[in-house]
N, C-alpha and C positions, 0 to 999 in steps of 0.2 A: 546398497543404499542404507543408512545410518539414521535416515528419517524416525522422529518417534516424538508422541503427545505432549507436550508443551515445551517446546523449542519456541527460543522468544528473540525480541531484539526490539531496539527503540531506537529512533532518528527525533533529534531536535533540530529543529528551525527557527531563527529570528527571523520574523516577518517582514518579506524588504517590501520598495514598490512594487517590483517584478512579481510579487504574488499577489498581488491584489484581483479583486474582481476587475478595478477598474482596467488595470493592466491588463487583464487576459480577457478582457471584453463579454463579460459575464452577467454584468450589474454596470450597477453608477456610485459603486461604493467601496471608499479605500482601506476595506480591512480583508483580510484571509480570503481567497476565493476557493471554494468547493471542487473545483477541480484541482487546484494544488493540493489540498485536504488529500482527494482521492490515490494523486500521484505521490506522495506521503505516506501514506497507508501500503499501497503496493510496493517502494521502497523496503517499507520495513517488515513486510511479510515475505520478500526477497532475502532479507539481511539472516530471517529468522533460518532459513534453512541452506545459506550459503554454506558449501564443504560439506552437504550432507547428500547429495544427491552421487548418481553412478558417473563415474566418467563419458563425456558424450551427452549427458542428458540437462535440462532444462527444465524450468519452468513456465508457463505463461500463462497472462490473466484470463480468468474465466466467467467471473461475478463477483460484480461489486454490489453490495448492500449498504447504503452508509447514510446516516442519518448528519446530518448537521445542522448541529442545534445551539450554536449560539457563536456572535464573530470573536473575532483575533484584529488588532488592530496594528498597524506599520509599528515594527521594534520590538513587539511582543515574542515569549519565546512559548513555542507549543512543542509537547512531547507528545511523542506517537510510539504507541507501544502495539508489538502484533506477536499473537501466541498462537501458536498450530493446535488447535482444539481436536480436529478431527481425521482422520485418515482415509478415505474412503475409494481403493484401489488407485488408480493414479488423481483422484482428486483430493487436494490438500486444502482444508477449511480454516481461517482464519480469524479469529476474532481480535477486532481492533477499536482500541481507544486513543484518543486525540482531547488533549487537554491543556489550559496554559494556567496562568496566574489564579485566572476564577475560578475554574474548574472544569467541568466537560464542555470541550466543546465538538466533540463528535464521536460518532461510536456504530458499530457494523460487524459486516463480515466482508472477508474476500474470499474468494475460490480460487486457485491456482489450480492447473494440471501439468503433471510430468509429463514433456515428451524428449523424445530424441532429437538432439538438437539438429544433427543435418537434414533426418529426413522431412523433417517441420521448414526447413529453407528450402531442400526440395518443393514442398508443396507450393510453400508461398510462393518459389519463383515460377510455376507451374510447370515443373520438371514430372 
């Protein structure tokens, strides 16, 4: 593994309907919904440590911390940037920022843990 402290990557999004609260049935309101936010975040703390793991292995989501503090409205473009802060045996700590035109508009952490990709489908499929 090649893993190491501030491994980074950013995803931008133009904000269509399909992200909307209203879309994802969230709210009653057509800007950015917090779950796209979150699935954004995860994206790009995915991105940060692509090619860096063993052959066979994986990662998946652990904990999400995210604050969302303020909307994104249809058209707008948001960057989302995620940096591996932390190492801590197979868990991989993330901090992440989400921001467009005005400025922050979210900010967190995620937790990822490495596992072995087959025997993680094993379990899932209850093998």
């Amino acid at each position: 593994m090649s893993l190491r402290i501030g491994l980074s990557a950013v995803v931008e999004l133009v904000v269509g309907e399909a992200d909307t609260a209203m879309e994802l049935h969230t709210g009653d309101v057509p800007v950015l919904a917090t779950p796209r936010v979150v699935a954004l975040a995860e994206t790009a703390s995915v991105d940060a440590i692509a090619g860096h793991l063993d052959e066979g292995m994986t990662s998946v989501g652990y904990r999400v911390q995210l604050d969302h503090l303020a909307p994104t409205p249809v058209g707008a473009t948001v960057r989302v940037e995620s940096r591996l802060e932390t190492i801590e045996g197979r868990r991989l700590n993330f901090r992440v920022t989400v921001r467009d035109h005005h400025g922050l508009v979210a900010a967190g952490r995620i937790t990822r843990v490495v596992v072995d990709r087959r025997r993680f489908l094993e379990r899932a499929a209850g093998e």
